[in-house]
C-alpha positions as CSV (number, residue, x, y, z in Angstrom):
1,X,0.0,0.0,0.0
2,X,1.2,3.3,-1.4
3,X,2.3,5.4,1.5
4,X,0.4,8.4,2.0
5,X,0.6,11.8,4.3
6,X,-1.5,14.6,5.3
7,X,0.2,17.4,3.9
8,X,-2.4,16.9,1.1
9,X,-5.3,19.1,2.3
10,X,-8.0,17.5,3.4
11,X,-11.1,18.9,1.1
12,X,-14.8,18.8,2.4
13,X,-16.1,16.4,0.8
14,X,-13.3,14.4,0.1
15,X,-13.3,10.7,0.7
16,X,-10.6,9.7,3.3
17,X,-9.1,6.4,3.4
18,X,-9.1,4.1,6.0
19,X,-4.6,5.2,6.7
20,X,-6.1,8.8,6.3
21,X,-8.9,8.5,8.7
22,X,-7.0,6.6,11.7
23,X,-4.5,8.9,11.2
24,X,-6.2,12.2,12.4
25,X,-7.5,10.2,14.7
26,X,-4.4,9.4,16.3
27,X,-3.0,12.8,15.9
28,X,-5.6,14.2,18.1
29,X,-4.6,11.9,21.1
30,X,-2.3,12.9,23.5
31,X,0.7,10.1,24.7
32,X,-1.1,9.0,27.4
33,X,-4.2,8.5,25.5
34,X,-2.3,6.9,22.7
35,X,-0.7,4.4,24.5
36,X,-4.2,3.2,25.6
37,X,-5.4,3.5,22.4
38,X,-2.7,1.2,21.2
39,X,-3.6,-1.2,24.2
40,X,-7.4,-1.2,23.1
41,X,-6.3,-2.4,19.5
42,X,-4.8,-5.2,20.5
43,X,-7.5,-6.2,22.4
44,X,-10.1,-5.9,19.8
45,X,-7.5,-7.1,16.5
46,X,-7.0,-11.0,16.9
47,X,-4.4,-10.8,14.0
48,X,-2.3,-8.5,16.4
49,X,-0.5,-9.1,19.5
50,X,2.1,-8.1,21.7
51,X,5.3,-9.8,21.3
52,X,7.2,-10.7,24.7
53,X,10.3,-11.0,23.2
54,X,12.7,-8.2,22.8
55,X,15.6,-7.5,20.1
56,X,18.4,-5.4,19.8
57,X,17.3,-4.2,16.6
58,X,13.9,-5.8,14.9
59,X,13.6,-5.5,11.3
60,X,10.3,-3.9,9.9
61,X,8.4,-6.4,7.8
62,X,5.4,-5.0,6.1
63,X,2.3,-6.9,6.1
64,X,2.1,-6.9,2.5
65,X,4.5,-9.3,2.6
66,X,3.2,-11.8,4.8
67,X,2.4,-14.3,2.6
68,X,6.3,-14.5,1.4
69,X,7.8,-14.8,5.1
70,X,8.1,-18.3,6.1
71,X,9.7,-16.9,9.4
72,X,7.6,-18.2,12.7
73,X,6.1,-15.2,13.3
74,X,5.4,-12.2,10.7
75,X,6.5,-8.5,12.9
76,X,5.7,-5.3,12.6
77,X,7.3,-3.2,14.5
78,X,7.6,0.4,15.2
79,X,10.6,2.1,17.0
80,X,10.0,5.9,17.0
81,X,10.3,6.2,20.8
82,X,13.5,3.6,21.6
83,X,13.7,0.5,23.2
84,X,13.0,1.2,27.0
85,X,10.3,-1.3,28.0
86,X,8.7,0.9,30.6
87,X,10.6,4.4,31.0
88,X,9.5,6.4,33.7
89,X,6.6,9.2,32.7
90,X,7.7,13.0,34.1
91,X,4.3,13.3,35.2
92,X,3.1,17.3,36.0
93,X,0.0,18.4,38.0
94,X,-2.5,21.0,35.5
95,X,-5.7,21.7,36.0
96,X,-8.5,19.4,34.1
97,X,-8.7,21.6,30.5
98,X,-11.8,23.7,30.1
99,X,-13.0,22.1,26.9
100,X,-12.6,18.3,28.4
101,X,-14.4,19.5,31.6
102,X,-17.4,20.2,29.5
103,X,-16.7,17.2,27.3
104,X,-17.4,15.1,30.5
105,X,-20.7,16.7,31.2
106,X,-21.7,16.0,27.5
107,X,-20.6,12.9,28.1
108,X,-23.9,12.4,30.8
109,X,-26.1,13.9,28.2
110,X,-29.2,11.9,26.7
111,X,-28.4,12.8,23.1
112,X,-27.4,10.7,19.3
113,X,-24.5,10.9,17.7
114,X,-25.4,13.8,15.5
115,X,-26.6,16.4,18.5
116,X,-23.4,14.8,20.4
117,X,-21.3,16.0,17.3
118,X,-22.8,19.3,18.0
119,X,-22.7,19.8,20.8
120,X,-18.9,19.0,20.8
121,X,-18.1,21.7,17.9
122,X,-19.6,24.6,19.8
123,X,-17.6,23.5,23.2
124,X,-14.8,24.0,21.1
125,X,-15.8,27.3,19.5
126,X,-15.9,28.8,22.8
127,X,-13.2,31.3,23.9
128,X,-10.9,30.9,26.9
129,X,-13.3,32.7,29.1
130,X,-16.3,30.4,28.5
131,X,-18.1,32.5,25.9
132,X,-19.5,32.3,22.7
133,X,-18.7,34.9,20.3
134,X,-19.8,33.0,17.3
135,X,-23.0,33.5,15.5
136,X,-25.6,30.8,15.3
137,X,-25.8,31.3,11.4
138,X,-22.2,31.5,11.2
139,X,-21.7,28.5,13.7
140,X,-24.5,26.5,11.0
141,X,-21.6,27.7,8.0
142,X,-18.7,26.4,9.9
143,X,-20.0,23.2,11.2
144,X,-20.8,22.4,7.3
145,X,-17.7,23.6,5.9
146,X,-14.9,22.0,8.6
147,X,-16.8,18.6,10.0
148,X,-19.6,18.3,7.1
149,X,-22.0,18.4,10.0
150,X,-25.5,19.3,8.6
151,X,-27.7,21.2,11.0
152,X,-29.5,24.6,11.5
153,X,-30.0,27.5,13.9
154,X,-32.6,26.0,15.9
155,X,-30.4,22.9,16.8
156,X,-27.3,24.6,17.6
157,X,-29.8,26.7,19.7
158,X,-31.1,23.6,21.4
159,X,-27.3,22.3,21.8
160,X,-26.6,25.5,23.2
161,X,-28.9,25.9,26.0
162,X,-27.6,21.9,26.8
163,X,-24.0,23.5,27.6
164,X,-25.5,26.8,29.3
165,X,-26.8,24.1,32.0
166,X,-22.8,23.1,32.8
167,X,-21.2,23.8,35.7
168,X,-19.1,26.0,35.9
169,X,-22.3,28.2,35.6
170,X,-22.6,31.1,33.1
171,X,-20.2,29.0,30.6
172,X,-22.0,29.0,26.5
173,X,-23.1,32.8,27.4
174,X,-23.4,35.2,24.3
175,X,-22.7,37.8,25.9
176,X,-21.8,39.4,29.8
177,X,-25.5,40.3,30.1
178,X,-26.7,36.5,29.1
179,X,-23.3,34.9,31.4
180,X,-24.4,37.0,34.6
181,X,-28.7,36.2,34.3
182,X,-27.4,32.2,34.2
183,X,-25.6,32.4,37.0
184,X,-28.5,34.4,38.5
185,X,-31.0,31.9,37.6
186,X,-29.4,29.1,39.1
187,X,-28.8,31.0,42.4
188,X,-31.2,29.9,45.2
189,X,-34.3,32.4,44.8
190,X,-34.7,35.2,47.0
191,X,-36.2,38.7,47.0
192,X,-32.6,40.0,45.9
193,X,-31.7,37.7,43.0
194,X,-35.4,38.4,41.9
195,X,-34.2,42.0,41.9
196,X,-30.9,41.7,40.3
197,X,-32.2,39.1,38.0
198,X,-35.1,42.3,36.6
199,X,-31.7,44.6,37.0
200,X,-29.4,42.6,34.6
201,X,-32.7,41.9,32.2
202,X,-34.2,45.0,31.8
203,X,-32.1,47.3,32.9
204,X,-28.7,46.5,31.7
205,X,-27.6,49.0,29.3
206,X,-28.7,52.1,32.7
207,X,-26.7,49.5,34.8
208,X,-23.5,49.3,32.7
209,X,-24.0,53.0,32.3
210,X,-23.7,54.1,35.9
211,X,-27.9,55.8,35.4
212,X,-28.7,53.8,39.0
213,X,-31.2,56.6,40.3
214,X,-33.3,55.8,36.7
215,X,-33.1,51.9,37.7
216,X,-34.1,52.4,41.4
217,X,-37.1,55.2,40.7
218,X,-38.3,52.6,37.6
219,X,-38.0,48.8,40.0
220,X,-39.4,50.9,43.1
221,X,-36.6,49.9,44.7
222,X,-35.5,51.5,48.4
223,X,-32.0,52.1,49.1
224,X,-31.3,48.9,51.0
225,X,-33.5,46.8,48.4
226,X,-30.7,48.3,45.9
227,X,-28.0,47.6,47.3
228,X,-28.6,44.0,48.4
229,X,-29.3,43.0,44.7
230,X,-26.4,44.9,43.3
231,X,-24.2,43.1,46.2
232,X,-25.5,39.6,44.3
233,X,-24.5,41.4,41.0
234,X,-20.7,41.8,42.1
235,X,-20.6,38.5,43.1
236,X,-21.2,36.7,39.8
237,X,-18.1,35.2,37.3
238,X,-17.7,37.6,34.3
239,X,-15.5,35.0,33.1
240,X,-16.5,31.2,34.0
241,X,-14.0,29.8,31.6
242,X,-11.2,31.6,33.2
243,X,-11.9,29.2,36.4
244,X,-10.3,26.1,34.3
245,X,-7.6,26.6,32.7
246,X,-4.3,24.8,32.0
247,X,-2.5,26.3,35.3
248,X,-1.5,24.6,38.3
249,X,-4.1,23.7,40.5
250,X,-5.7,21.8,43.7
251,X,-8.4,19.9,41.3
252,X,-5.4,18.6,39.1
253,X,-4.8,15.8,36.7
254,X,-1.8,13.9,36.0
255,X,-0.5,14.2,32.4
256,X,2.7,13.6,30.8
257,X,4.4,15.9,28.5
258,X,4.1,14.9,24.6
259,X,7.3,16.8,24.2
260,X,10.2,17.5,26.1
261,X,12.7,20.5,25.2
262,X,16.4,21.1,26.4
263,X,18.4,24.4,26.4
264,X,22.4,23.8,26.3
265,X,24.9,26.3,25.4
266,X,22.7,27.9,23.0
267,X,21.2,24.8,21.2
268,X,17.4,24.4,21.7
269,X,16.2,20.5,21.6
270,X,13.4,18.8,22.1
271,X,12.0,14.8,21.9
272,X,9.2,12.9,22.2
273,X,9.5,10.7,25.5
274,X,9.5,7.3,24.8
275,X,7.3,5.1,26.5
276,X,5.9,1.6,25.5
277,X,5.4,1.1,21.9
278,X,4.3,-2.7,22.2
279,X,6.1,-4.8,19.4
280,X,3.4,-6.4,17.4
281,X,3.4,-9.5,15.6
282,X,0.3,-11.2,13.4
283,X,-0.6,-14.3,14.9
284,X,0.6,-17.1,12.6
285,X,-2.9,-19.0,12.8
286,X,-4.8,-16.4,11.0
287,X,-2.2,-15.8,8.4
288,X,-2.4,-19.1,8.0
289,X,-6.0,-19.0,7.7
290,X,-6.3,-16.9,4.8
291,X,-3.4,-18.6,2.9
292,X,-4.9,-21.6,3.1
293,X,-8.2,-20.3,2.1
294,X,-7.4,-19.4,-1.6
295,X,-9.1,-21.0,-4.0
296,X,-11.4,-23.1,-1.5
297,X,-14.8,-23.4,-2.2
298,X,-15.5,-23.6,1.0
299,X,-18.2,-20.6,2.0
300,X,-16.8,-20.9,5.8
301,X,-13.8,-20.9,4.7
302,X,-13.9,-17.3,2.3
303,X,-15.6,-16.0,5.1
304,X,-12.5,-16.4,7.6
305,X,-10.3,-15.3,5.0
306,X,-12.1,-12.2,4.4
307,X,-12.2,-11.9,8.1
308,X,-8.4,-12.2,8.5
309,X,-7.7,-10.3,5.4
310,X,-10.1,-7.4,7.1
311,X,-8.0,-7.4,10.7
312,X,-4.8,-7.5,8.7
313,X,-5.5,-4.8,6.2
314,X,-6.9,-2.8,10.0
315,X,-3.3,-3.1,11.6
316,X,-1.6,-2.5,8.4
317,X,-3.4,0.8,8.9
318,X,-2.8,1.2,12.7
319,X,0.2,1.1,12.6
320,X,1.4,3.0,9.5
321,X,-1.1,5.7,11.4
322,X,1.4,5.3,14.4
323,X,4.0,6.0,12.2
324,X,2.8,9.1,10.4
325,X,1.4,10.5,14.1
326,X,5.0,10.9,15.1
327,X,6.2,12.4,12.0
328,X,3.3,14.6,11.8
329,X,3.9,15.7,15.8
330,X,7.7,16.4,15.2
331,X,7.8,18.4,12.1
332,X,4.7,20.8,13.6
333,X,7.1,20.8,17.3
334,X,10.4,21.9,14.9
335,X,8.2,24.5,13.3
336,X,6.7,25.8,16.6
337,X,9.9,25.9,18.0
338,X,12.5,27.8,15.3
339,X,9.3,30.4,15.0
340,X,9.6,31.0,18.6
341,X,13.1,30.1,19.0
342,X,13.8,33.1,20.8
343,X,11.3,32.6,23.1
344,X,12.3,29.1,23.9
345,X,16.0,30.2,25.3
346,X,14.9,32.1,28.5
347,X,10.6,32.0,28.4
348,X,10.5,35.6,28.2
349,X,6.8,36.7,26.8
350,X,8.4,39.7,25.5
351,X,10.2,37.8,22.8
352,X,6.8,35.5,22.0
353,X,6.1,36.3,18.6
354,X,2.7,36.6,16.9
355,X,2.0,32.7,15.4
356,X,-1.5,31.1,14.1
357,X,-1.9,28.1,12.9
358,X,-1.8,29.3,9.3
359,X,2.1,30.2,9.8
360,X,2.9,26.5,11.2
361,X,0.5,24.7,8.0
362,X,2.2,27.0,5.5
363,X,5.9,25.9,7.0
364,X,5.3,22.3,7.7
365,X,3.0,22.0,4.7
366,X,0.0,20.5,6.5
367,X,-3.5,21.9,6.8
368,X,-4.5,24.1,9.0
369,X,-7.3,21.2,10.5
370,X,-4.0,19.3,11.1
371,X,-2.0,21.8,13.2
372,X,-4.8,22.4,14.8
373,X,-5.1,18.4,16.3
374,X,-1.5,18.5,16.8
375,X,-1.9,21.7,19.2
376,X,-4.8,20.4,21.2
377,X,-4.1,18.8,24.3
378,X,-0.4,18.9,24.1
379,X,2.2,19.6,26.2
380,X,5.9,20.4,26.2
381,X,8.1,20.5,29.0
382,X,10.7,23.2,29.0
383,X,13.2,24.2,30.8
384,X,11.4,27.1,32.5
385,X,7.7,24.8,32.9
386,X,5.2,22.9,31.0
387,X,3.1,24.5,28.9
388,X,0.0,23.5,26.2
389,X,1.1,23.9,23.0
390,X,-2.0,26.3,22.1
391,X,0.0,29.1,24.3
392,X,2.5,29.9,22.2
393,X,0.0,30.9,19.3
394,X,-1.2,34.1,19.7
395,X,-2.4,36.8,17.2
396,X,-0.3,40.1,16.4
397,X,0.5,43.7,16.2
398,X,2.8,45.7,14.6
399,X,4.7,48.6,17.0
400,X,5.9,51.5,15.9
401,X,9.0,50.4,14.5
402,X,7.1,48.0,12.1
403,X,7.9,44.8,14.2
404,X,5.1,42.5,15.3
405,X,4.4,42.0,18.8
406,X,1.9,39.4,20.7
407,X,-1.2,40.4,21.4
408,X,-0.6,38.6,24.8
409,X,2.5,40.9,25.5
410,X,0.6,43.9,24.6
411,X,-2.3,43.2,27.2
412,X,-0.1,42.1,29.8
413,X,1.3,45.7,29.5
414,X,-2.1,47.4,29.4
415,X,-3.4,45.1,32.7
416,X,-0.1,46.4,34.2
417,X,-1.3,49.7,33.5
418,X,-5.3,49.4,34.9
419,X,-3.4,47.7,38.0
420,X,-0.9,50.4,39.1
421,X,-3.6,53.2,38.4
422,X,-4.7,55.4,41.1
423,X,-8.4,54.4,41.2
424,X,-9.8,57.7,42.6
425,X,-9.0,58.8,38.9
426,X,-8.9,55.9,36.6
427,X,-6.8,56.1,32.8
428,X,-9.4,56.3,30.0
429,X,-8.9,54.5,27.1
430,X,-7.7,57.8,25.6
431,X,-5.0,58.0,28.0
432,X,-4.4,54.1,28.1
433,X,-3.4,54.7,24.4
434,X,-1.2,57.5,25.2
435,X,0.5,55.6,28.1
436,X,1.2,52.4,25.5
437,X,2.3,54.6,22.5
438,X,5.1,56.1,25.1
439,X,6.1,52.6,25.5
440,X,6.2,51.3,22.1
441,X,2.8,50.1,21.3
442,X,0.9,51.8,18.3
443,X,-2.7,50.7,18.9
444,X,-5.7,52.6,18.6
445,X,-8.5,53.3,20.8
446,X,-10.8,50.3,19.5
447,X,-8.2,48.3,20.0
448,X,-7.6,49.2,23.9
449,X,-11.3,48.8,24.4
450,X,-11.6,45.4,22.5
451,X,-8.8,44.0,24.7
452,X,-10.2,45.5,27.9
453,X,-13.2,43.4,27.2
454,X,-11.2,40.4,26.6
455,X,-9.6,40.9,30.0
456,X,-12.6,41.8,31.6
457,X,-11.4,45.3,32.7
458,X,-14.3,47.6,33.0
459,X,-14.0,51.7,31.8
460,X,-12.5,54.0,33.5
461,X,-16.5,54.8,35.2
462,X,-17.1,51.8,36.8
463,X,-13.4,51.2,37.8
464,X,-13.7,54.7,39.6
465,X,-13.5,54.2,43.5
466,X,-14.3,56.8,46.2
């Protein structure tokens, strides 16, 4: 079987093969996940199993060529990892990932495949805070155009209001106003989340505003009433997603990284860690079966052939998939890493550069759909902590020398700024820009407000203290 790769793109619409399909499947599991993965397989294939035995150096034998090997045994054997039996795992605590949290809430959901599939897209079209900034219509578009998932605006709708129900509460919200009346609405009801609940509903736009006399003379509210629902306002998460996240944490979960990178003397390195790759070998009694099967007449006997021929073509597969997972996973970790090489010396966020996916596709010459499994749910351990692959991508601007800079560097400078304001007079987004152009940063006022909405920083108003 012709060898094939996924630096081809992947067209909608386009028939994968079976080496294509288990392929992207494979990519998208982490090592930990793959290793059970491989386990399972060998569980469910008969023609496969794990051989005991260990060489110095086994010889690759292709399963097309099983019928020519007279040997005892017909291997095939992959070796991208080494030949430690059991190596130890570096195991890190990180906190369970947002997207898998809600995954596992799905997961107790009475739904069919299709809704599940769903479902599962817009968990991952949601941003880092919990919210979702996509359209329904444009949600229906993507969902057709990336996983040729038929479905309209009423379903996603339906989906939706599934995931609004997750903890943690106020996660799958549109908007702030629609995050902070979930988490109201779950609250235990009381005169005073009835009132904020009419505050947030009807009133928000007075309420963002500051107009607070209009809301209390229009609810009939006294003074006390007032306060005592605004008190429940303060309280609520303007960010639920922010509460899991991949930082350390007490509700942690063991995981080991897919990657490991070294610093010496100026050379940056990195490695997959090699864990248990089991040796497999096709059990001689089916080969056997299906060699002795040509030509019979025998309608018990075609039927076991086909059967073998089936689970042999299916490890064939398996393990070429194995084979391309690893190539796939190292070339997009060299990309990642000589784009951010400087970066990767000290861990500096100053020298992150900007980095989407599309820059890593167009250098490795994979798809963008592929970079993107290869990012999620990995990990690389460097020499300054472990970190998930996706942070290193990050949009970018350019400063006023013309060089790009992360968007995450430029936001960590303007939160520095809200934090070391004097409160009594807060900066305005006027004199936010000023304070960045003095330090570099060439962005403009719409750009100051959209990332103070990303970081949940209110204006200048409501951060105002007395």
């Amino acid at each position: 079987m012709a060898k094939q790769t996924l630096g081809l793109e992947l067209k909608q619409q386009q028939k994968l093969s079976p080496l294509q399909i288990q392929t992207i499947k494979l990519i998208e599991l982490p090592i930990q996940e793959l290793e059970q993965r491989i386990q399972k397989e060998i569980e469910e294939n008969p023609v496969l199993e794990e051989d005991s035995k260990s060489e110095d150096a086994p010889k690759p034998v292709s399963l097309d060529e099983y019928k020519q090997d007279d040997t005892p045994s017909w291997k095939l054997h992959v070796n991208n990892w080494g030949r430690d039996e059991r190596p130890e795992y570096n195991t890190f605590s990180v906190k369970e990932s947002f997207s898998q949290t809600l995954r596992d809430q799905l997961g107790f959901c009475d739904l069919d495949p299709h809704q599940r599939s769903v479902a599962d897209f817009i968990i991952n079209s949601l941003d880092a805070d919990g919210y979702l900034r996509q359209s329904l219509d444009n949600l229906v578009d993507l969902m057709e155009y990336h996983a040729g998932i038929k479905t309209d605006e009423k379903e996603v709708l339906d989906m939706l209001h599934i995931i609004q129900d997750f903890e943690p509460v106020g996660v799958g919200a549109r908007d702030l106003r629609e995050c902070m009346l979930i988490q109201l609405r779950n609250k235990k009801p009381s005169r005073d989340t009835e009132n904020a609940i009419r505050i947030i509903r009807d009133y928000y736009d007075e309420f963002s505003n500051r107009h607070l006399e209009k809301i209390v003379s229009k609810l009939n509210l006294s003074a006390d009433e007032f306060r005592a629902a605004v008190k429940k306002i303060s309280h609520l998460n303007p960010a639920p997603g922010g509460q899991i996240d991949d930082s350390y944490n007490d509700q942690a979960q063991q995981i080991v990284p897919d990657f490991v990178m070294t610093y010496d003397n100026g050379n940056i390195r990195f490695e997959m860690p090699r864990f248990s790759i089991p040796e497999l070998k096709v059990n001689k009694k089916y080969a056997e079966v299906l060699m002795n099967a040509e030509g019979a007449s025998d309608k018990e006997a075609k039927e076991a052939a086909d059967f073998v021929k089936k689970k042999l073509d299916s490890a064939k597969w398996f393990v070429e998939a194995i084979k391309q997972r690893h190539n796939t996973l190292t070339k997009t970790m060299q990309a990642i890493v000589d784009f951010q090489h400087d970066y990767f010396i000290d861990g500096d966020e100053s020298n992150l550069r900007p980095m989407v996916l599309k820059d890593i596709a167009e250098i490795t010459g994979f798809d963008i759909s592929t970079i993107s499994r290869v990012v999620n749910s990995k990990y690389i351990e460097t020499h300054f902590g472990v970190y998930p692959l996706k942070y290193f991508f990050s949009e970018g601007l350019a400063d006023q020398d013309g060089n790009e800079r992360s968007t995450r560097e430029l936001k960590k400078v303007l939160q520095q700024l809200v934090e070391d304001e004097d409160k009594r007079k807060p900066l305005t987004d006027d004199r936010l820009v000023e304070l960045m152009t003095a330090k570099g940063y060439a962005v403009a006022r719409r750009t100051i407000a959209k990332y103070r909405d990303q970081l949940n920083i209110p204006t200048a108003r409501l951060r105002k203290e007395l």
